[in-house]
N, C-alpha and C positions, 0 to 999 in steps of 0.2 A: 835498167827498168824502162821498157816502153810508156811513154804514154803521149799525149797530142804533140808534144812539143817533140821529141824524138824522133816521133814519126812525120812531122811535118820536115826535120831537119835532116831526115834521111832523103828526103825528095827534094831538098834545096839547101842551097850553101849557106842560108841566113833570113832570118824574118824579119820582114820590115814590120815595124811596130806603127803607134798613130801617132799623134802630136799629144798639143796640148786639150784640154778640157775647158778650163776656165777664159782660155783668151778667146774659142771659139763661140762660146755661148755667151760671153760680154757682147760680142758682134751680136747677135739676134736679140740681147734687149737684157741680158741679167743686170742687173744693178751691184753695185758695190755693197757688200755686207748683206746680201743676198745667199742663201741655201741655194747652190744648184742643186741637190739633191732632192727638193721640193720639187722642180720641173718636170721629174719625172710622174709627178703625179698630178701638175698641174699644164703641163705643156709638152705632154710625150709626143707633138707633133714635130716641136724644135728638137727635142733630143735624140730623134730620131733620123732628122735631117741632120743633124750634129756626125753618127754614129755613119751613114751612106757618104758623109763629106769625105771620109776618111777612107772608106772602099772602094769609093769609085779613085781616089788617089795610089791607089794602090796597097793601102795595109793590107798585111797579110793575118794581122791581128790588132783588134780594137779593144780599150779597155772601157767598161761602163762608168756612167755618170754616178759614181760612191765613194770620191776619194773622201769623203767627210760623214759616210754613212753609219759608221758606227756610234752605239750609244752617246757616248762622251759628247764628240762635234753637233750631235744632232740638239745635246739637253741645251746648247749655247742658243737654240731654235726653238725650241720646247716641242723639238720632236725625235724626244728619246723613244717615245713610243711606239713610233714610226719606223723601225731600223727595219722591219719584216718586211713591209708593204712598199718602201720606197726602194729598198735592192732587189726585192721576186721585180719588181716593174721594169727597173730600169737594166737588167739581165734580161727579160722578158722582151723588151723592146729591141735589142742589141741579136737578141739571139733570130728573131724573125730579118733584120734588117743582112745579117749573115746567110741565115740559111736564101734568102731571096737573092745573093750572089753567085753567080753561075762557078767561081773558082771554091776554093776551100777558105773560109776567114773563122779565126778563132776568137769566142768571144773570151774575156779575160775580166775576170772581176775585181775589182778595182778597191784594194785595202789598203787606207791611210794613216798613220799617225791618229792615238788617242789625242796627242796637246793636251795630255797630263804627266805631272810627276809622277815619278815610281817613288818607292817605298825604297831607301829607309830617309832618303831627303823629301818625300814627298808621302801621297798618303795610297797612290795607289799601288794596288798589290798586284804580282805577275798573275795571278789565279784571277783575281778579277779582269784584267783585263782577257785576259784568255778565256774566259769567259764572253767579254763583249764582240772578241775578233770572233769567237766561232759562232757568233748568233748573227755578225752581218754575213760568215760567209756560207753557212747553210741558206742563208734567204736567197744569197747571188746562187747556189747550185739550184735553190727551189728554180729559181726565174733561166735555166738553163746555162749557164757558165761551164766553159770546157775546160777551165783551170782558175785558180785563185792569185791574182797579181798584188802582192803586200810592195810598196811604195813611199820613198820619201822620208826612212825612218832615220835616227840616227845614232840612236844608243841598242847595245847587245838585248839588253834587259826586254824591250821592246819586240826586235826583232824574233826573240827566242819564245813569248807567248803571240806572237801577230803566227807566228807559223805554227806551234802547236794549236792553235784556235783553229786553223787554216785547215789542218792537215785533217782534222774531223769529218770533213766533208768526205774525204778519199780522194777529190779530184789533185789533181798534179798543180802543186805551189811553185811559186817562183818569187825571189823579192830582191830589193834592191834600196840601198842608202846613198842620201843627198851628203856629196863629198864636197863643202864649201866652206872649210875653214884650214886653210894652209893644209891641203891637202887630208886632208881627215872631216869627219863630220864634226858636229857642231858637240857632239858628247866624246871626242877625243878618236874614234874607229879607223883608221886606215885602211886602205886596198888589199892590202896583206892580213889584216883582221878580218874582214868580211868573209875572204876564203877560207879564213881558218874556220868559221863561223858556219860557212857552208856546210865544210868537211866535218861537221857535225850530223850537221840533217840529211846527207845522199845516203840512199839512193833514193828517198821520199821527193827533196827537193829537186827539180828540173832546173833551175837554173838562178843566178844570182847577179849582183852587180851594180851599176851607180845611174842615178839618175837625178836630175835637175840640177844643185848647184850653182858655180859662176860661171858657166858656160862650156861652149863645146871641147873648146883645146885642155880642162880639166880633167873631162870625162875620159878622154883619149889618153891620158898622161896615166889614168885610173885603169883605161882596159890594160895598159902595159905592163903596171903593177899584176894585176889581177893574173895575167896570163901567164908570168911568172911565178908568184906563190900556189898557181892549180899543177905546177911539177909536180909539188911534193903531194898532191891526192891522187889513190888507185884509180879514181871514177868519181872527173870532177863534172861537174855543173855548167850547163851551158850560160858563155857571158851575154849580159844585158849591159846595154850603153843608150841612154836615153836621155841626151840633153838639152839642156837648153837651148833658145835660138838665138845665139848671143848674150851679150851684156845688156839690160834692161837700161834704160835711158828714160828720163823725165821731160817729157814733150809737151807742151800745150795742156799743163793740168792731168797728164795720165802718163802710164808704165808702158814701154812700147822696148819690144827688142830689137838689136840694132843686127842680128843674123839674114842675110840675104838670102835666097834659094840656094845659090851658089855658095854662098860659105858650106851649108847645113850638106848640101849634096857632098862636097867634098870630105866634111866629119863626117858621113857615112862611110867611105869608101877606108877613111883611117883607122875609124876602128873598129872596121872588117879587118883591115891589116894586122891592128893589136888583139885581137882576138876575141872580136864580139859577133855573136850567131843572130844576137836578136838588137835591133838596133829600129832605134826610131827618135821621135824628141820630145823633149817635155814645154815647159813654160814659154811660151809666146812662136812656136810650132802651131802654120795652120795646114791645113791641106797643099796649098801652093811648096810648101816645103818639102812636102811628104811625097808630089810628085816628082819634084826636082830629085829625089834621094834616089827613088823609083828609077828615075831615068838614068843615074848616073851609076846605080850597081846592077842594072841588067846588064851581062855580059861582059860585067869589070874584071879584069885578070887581076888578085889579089897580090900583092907586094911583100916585102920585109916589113914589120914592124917598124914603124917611126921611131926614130931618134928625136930629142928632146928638140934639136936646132930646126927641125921640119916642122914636129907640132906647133912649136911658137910661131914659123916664117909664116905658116897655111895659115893657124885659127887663133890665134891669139897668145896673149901670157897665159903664164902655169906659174902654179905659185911654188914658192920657197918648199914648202913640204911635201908636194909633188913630187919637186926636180929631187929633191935629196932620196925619198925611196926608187926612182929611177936608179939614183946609186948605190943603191944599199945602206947609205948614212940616214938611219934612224936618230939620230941625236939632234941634227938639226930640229926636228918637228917635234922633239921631245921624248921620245921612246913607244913604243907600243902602247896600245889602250886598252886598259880594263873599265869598262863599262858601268862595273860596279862599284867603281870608287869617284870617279869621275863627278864634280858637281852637274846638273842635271838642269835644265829650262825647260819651259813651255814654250813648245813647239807649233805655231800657226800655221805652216808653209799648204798653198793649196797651191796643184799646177794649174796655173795661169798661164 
């Protein structure tokens, strides 16, 4: 099935994605326990500057300022009210800051975790939220969105109303889960589950994959799984690989990552090797990152897939659960994840 992202991937070997959100807009003055998602309605001059940081670095696609724009995140605000008018804007602002760049940049609208329980440990129900997700993503198509980016999730139950909610719009979905618990998400999901999960929603869904997490050498240990379990689909999903920029360190009173341009550049180039088309960074990724990645996969001749002793030497540890579906040994990390049996948390994570 055509759609932006296919046709973008027909005219290039992979799409550089943006960074992060929350770490860029800390820089310009957010406050901690702060709504970004307000800025768009009170300071669409910085989020706008936010949204050009990231094109003139080279993305090839930007994701708008809503990873908390749905209902749920915003009543923590008291602006459940507000889910319409804060994603038309900041879609709105992203799509002119695009169309004013002389190459092709796709905006991508940016859908995060409820950080509610589901139903039957919790009390919300997948209709309701499928509900919530398709009311902030018709708002991001009102405001011009050329696809719907679901992000950061980490239980099935989630991910399966965040994309039927998504998928209302008609515009081409893509999503992706934070892999930072011995190799699985924090609600049990594996690399090997997410594609199974895929291989659900294609030919609807464009593309699937991992993002944020404990960093880059995880992500890359994830597109290797991933690019293995998409054998077994007729017509699989283009991979996402979007991590972190390094391990997050405690500095002088604040969260700072310890990823260098140079580490990030080199995790781009890995998992274009492991099998990732769309690639960019999440949490503590600024632009300075995003050109270094830029620079380092124009005219990169792609390689073999990494081996486990390579990911570790380039980008860091991989954890226990990781290395074991690298081998096929599901036991070590516990067995496969069902989503629906699985005890369940409230989930905060914003990319930072």
């Amino acid at each position: 099935m055509k759609n932006v992202i296919t046709e973008m991937l027909d005219e290039k070997s992979y799409i550089l994605a943006d960074g992060a959100t929350g770490t860029n807009l800390f820089s310009m003055g957010l406050q901690t326990g702060d709504a970004p998602e307000f800025w768009n309605a009170d300071h669409p001059d910085r989020v706008t500057r936010h949204y050009e940081s990231f094109i003139e670095a080279g993305s090839d696609l930007v994701l708008t300022n809503t990873f908390g724009g749905n209902r749920y995140r915003l009543q923590l605000h008291q602006g459940e009210h507000r889910v319409a008018e804060l994603n038309e804007q900041a879609a709105s602002l992203l799509r002119k800051a695009a169309d004013a760049c002389e190459r092709k940049v796709l905006v991508a609208g940016d859908i995060g975790p409820t950080g509610e329980i589901f139903e039957p440990t919790g009390t919300l129900s997948i209709e309701a939220a499928t509900e919530a997700f398709a009311e902030q993503a018709q708002a991001l198509a009102n405001g011009g969105a050329d696809l719907i980016w679901i992000e950061t999730l980490s239980s099935i139950e989630e991910a399966q109303a965040a994309f039927a909610g998504a998928r209302s719009t008609g515009l081409p979905v893509v999503f992706s889960m934070s892999i930072d618990t011995n190799g699985r998400t924090m609600m049990g999901v594996t690399a090997a589950d997410i594609i199974g999960l895929a291989g659900e929603m294609v030919p609807e869904l464009a593309g699937c994959g991992s993002n944020c997490g404990v960093g880059a050498a995880e992500v890359v240990a994830a597109m290797v799984n991933m690019k293995t379990a998409c054998k077994s689909l007729p017509q699989p999903p283009a991979l996402i690989a979007k991590a972190n920029c390094g391990i997050p360190e405690w500095v002088d009173g604040e969260i700072v990552y310890n990823g260098t341009p140079q580490l990030m550049a080199r995790y781009a180039q890995l998992a274009f090797d492991s099998g990732a088309r769309i690639i960019g960074g999440c949490c503590g990724t600024t632009p300075a990152h995003i050109s270094a990645m830029r620079d380092a996969m124009d005219n990169y001749q792609p390689g073999e897939a990494p081996q486990i002793d390579q990911i570790i030497g380039e980008l860091g540890e991989v954890s226990l659960g990781a290395r074991s579906q690298l081998d096929g040994d599901m036991s070590v990390a516990g067995g496969s994840a069902s989503g629906a049996t699985r005890k369940r948390g409230r989930r905060t994570k914003r990319s930072v």
